[in-house]
Structures are given as C-alpha cells and as structure tokens.
C-alpha positions in Angstrom: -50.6 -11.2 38.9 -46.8 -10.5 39.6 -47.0 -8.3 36.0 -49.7 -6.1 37.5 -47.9 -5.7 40.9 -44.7 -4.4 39.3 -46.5 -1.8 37.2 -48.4 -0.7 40.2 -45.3 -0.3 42.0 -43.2 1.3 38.9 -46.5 3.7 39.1 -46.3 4.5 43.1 -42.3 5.1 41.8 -41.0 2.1 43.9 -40.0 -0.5 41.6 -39.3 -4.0 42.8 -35.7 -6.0 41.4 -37.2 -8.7 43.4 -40.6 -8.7 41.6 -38.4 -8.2 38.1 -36.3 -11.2 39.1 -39.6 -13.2 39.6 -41.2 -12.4 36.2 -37.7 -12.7 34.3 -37.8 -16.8 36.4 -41.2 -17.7 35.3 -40.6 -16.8 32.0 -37.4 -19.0 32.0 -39.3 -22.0 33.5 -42.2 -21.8 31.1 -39.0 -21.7 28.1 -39.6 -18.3 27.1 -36.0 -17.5 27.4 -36.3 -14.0 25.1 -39.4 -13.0 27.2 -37.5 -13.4 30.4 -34.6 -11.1 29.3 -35.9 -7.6 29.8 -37.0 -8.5 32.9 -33.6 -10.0 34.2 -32.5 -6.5 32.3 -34.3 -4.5 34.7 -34.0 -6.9 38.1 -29.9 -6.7 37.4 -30.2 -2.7 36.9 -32.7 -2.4 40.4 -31.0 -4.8 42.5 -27.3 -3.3 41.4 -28.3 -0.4 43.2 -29.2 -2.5 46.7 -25.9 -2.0 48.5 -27.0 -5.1 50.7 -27.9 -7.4 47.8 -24.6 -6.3 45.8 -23.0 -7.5 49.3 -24.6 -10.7 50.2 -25.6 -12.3 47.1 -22.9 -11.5 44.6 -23.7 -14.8 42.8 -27.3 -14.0 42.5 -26.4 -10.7 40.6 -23.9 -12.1 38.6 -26.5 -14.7 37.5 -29.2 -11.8 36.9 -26.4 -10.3 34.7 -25.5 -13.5 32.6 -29.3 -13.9 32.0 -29.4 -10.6 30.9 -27.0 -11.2 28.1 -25.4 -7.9 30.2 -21.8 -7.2 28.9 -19.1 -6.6 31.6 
C-alpha cells in the first residue's frame, strides 16, 4: 500500500520523504537491509531539502543518511 502511494505521488510530482522513510523502515524491520537502502537514498535526498526537518530533526536526517550508506 505505502509502495503504491509513493508512485502515485512521484506521478502527481509531489513526492513524499516521509512515505520513502516509511518503506526504507519496513524493509529494515522485516531484515531486508539492501531493499531498504534506495528508499532511505531517496527519503535522505527529499527530506534534505525540508528546511524545517533539516532544522528540527537533525538526528533523524543523519540517521536517514547513515542508512543510506550516504558518504559525507
């Protein structure tokens, strides 16, 4: 279900970093750590450009970014 939301919204051109984070966290909790990646990928890219989540949850990005096996 979350899968089909984010391509309708990638279709309608509003992408969701929150919906990306979701996937990229059930993947991780079913231990499907390689299948989560690309989706903490694109949450970190969608979410880095979210002045007010770059703000307020600095530790939540940086955890996006470690997940994503994103160099600094």
């Amino acid at each position: 279900m979350l899968a089909a939301l984010q391509t309708e919204g990638a279709e309608a051109g509003k992408p969701s970093g929150f919906g990306f984070e979701e996937l990229a966290e059930c993947h991780l909790a079913l231990g499907n750590p390689s299948q989560a990646r690309p989706w903490f990928q694109r949450a970190h890219q969608l979410l880095l450009e979210d002045a007010w989540f770059v703000k307020n949850e600095p530790e939540r990005l940086e955890r996006l970014r470690h997940q994503a096996a994103l160099k600094d």
